[in-house]
Backbone as CSV, one residue per row, in Angstrom:
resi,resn,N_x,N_y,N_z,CA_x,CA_y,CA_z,C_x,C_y,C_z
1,UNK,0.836,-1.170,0.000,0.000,0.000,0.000,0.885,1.238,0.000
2,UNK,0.871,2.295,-0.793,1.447,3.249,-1.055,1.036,4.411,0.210
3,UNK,2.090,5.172,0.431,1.858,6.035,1.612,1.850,7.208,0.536
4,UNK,0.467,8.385,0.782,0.720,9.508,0.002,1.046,10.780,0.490
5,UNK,1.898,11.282,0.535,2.739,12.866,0.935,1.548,13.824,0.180
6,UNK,1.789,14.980,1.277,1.250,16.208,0.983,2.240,16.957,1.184
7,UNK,1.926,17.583,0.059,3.720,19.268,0.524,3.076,20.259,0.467
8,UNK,1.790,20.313,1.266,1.092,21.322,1.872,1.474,21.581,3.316
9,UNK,1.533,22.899,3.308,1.981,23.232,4.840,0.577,23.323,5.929
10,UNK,0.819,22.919,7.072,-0.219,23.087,7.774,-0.879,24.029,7.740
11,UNK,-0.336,25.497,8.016,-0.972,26.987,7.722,-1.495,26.830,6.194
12,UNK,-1.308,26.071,5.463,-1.833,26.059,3.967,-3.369,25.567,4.036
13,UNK,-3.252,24.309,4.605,-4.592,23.812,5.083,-5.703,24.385,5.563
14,UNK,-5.173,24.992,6.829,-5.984,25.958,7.723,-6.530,26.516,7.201
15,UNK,-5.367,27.462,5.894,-6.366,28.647,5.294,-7.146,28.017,3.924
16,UNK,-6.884,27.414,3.854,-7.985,26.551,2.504,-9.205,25.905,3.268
17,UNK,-9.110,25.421,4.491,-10.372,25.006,5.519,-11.345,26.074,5.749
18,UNK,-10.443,26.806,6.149,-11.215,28.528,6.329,-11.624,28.809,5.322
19,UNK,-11.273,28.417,3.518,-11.856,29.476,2.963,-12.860,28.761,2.639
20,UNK,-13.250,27.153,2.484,-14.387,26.625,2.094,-15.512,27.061,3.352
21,UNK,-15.487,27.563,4.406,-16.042,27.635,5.540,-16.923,28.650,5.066
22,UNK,-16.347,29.814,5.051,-16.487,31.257,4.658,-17.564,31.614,3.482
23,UNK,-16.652,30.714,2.715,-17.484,30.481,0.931,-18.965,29.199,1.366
24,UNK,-19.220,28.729,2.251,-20.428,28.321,2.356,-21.439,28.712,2.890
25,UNK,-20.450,29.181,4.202,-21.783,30.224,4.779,-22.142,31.512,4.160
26,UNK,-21.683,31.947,2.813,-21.979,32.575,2.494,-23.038,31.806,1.301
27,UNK,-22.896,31.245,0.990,-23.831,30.542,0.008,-24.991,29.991,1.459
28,UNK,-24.858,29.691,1.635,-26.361,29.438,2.848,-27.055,30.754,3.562
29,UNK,-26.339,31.913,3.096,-27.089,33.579,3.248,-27.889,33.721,1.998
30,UNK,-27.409,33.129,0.635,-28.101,33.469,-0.415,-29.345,32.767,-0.095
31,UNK,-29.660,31.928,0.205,-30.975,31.048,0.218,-32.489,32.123,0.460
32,UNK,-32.683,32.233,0.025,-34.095,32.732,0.277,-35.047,32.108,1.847
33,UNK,-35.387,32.906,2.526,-36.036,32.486,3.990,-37.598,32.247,3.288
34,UNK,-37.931,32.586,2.527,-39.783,32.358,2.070,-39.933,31.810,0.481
35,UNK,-40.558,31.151,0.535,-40.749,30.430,-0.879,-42.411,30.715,-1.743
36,UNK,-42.168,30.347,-2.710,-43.536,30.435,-3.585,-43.746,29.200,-4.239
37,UNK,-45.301,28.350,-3.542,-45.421,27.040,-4.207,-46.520,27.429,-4.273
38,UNK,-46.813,26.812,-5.595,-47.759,26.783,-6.738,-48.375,28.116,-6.845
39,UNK,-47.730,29.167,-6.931,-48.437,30.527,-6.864,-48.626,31.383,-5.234
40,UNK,-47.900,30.056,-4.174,-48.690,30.824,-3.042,-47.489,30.880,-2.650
41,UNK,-47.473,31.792,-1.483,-46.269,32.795,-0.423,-46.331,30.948,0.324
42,UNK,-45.381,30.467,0.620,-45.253,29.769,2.089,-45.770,29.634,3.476
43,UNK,-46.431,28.600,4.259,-47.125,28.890,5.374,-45.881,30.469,6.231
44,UNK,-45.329,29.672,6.423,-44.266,30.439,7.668,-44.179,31.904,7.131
45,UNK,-43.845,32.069,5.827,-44.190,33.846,5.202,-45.473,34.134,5.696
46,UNK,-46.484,33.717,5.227,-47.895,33.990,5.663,-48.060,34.503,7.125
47,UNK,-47.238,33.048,8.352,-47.681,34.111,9.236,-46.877,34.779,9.637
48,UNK,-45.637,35.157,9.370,-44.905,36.291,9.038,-45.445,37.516,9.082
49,UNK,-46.302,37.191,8.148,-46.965,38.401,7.347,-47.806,39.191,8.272
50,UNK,-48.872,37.901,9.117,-49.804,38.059,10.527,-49.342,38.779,12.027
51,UNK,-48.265,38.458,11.778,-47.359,38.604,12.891,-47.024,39.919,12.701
52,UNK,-46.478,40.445,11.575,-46.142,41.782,11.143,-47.610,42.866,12.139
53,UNK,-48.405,42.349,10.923,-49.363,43.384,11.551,-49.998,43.349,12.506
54,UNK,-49.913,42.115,13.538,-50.433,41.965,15.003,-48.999,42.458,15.496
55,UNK,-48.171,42.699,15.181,-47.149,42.671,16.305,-47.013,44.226,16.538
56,UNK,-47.457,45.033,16.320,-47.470,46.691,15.974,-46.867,47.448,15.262
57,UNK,-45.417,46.446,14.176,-44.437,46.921,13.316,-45.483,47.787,12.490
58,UNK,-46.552,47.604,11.816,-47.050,48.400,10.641,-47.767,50.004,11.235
59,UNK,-47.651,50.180,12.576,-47.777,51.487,13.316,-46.851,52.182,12.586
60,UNK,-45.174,51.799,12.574,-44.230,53.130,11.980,-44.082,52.728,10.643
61,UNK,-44.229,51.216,10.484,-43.591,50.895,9.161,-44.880,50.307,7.630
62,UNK,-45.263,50.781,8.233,-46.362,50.633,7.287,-47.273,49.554,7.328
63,UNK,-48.494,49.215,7.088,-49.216,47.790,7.274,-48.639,46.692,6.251
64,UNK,-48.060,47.059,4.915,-47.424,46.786,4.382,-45.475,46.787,4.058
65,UNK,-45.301,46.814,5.150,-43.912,47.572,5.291,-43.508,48.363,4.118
66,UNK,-44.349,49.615,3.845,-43.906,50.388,2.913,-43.447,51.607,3.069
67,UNK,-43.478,51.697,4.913,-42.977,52.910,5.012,-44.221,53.854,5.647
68,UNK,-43.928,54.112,6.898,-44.599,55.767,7.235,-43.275,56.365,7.918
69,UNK,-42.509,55.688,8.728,-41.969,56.388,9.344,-40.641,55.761,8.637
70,UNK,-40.472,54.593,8.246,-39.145,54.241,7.865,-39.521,52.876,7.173
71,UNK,-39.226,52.703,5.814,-39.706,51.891,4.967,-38.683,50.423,5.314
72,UNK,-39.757,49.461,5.051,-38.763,47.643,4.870,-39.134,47.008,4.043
73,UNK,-39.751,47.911,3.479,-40.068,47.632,1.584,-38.327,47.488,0.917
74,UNK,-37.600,48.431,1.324,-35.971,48.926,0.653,-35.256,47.643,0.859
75,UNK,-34.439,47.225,0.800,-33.189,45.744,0.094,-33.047,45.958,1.434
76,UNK,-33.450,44.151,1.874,-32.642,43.992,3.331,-31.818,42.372,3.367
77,UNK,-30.664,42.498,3.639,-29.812,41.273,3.387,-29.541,41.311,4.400
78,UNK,-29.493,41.841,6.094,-28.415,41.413,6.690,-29.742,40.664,7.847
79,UNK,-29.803,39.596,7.868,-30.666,38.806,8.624,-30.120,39.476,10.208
80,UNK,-28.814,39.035,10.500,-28.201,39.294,11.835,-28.727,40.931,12.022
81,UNK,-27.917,42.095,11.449,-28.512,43.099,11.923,-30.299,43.146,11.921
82,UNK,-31.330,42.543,11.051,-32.446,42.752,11.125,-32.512,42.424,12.886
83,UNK,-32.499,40.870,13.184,-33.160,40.714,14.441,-32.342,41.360,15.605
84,UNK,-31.282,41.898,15.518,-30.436,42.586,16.576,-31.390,44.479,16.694
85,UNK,-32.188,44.432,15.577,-32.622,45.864,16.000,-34.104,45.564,16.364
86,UNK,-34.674,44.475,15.908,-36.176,44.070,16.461,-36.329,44.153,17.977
87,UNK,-34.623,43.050,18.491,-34.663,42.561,19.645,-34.509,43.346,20.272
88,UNK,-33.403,44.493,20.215,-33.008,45.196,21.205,-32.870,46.775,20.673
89,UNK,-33.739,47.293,19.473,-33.908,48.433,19.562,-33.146,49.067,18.115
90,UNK,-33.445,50.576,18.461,-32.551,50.844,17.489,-32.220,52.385,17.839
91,UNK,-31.251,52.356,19.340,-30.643,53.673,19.695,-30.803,54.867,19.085
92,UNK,-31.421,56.219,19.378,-31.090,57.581,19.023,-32.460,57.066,17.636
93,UNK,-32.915,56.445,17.527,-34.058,56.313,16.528,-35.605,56.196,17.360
94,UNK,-36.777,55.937,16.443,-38.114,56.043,17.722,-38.021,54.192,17.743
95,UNK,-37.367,53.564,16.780,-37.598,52.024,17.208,-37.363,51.236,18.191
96,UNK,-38.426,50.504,19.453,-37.646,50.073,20.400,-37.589,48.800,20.376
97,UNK,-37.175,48.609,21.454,-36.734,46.848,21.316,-38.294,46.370,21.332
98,UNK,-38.137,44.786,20.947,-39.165,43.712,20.890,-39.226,43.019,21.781
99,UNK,-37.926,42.777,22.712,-37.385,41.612,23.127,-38.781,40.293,24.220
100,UNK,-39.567,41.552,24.114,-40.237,41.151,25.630,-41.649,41.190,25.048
101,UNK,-42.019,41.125,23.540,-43.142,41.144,22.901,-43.052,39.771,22.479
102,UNK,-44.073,38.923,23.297,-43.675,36.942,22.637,-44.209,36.736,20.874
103,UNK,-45.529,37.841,20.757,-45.955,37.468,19.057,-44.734,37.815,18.486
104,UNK,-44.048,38.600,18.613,-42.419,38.993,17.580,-41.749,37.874,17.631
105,UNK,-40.967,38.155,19.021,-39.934,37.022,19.119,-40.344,35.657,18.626
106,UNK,-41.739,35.102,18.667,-41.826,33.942,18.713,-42.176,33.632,17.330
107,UNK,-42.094,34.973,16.243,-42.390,34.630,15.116,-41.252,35.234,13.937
108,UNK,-40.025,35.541,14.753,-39.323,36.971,14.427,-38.654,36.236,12.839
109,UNK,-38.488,34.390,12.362,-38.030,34.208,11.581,-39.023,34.520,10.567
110,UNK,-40.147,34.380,10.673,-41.306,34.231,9.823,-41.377,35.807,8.966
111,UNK,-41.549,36.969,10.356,-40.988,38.248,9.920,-40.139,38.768,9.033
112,UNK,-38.875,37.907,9.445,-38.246,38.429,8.494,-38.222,37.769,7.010
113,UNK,-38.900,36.647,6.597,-38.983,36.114,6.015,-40.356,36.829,5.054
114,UNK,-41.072,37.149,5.781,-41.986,38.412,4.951,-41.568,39.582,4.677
115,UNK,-40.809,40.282,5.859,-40.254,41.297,5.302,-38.866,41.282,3.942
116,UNK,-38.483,40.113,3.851,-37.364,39.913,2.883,-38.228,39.748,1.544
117,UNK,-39.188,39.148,1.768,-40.005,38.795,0.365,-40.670,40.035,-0.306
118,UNK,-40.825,41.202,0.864,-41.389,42.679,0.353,-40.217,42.856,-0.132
119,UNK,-39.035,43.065,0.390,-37.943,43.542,0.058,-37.106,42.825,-1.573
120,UNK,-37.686,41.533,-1.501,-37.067,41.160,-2.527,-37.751,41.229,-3.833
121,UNK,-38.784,42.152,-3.697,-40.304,42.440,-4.798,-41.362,41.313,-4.977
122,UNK,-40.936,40.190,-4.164,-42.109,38.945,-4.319,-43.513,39.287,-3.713
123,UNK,-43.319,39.587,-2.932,-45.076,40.224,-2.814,-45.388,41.865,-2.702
124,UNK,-46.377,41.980,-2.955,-46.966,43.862,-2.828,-47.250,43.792,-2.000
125,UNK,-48.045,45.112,-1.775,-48.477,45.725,-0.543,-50.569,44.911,-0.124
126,UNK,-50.683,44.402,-1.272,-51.838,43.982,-1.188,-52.302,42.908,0.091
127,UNK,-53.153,42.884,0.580,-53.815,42.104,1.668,-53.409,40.640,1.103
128,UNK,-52.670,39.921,2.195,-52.432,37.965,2.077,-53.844,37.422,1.845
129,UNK,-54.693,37.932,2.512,-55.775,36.929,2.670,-56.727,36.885,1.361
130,UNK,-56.747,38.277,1.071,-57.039,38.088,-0.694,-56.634,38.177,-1.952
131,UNK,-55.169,38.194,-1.683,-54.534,38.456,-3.095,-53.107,37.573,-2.357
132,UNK,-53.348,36.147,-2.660,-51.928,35.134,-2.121,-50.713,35.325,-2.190
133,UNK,-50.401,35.981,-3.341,-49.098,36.651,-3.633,-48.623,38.003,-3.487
134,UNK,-49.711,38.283,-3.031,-49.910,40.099,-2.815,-49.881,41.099,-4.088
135,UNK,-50.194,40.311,-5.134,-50.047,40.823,-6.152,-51.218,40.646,-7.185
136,UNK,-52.412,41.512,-7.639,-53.533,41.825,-8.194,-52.934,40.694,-9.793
């Protein structure tokens, strides 16, 4: 049985380990959090969507997150900063924390998973319950 040599240096490894690491979790950010089957938004978007407007977000941000006081209609990619300002606020701004509101927290993936789908133009501003895609 043949013994096979590597004339890779350990620090060579490391950083080639690291970079497949890096390069995946970044491909597992691209994934989309809400889906569209057979024409319809996803349960978990849906109550996303419920959650939005029971949870009091559509007071500043629109019933549709389109904006009264500060729109989430606009491109939102950073999942981490989204729930870090739900949870705990958003300093020197009127947004306060959620942390201690259970319909948010307990739905906060679903949220953002509606709010990404406004953001990503998949649904309008139109009512879920009669227009599935939010779109006439």
């Amino acid at each position: 049985m043949k013994k096979y040599q590597t004339h890779l240096k350990p620090k060579t490894i490391f950083f080639l380990l690291l970079t497949f690491a890096v390069t995946n979790s970044f491909a597992a950010e691209d994934e989309k959090p809400y889906q569209v089957i057979d024409g319809k938004i996803d349960e978990n978007t849906f109550e996303g969507w419920k959650a939005y407007r029971g949870g009091t977000c559509g007071q500043c941000h629109g019933g549709a997150a389109q904006g009264l006081l500060v729109s989430l209609g606009e491109k939102i990619d950073d999942k981490a900063r989204f729930i870090k300002v739900v949870t705990k606020g958003n300093p020197g701004t009127p947004m306060p924390p959620f942390k201690r509101n259970t319909r948010v927290m307990d739905n906060l993936d679903n949220i953002y998973a509606y709010v990404k789908a406004r953001s990503d133009g998949v649904l309008g501003i139109e009512n879920l319950l009669k227009f599935p895609l939010g779109k006439k």
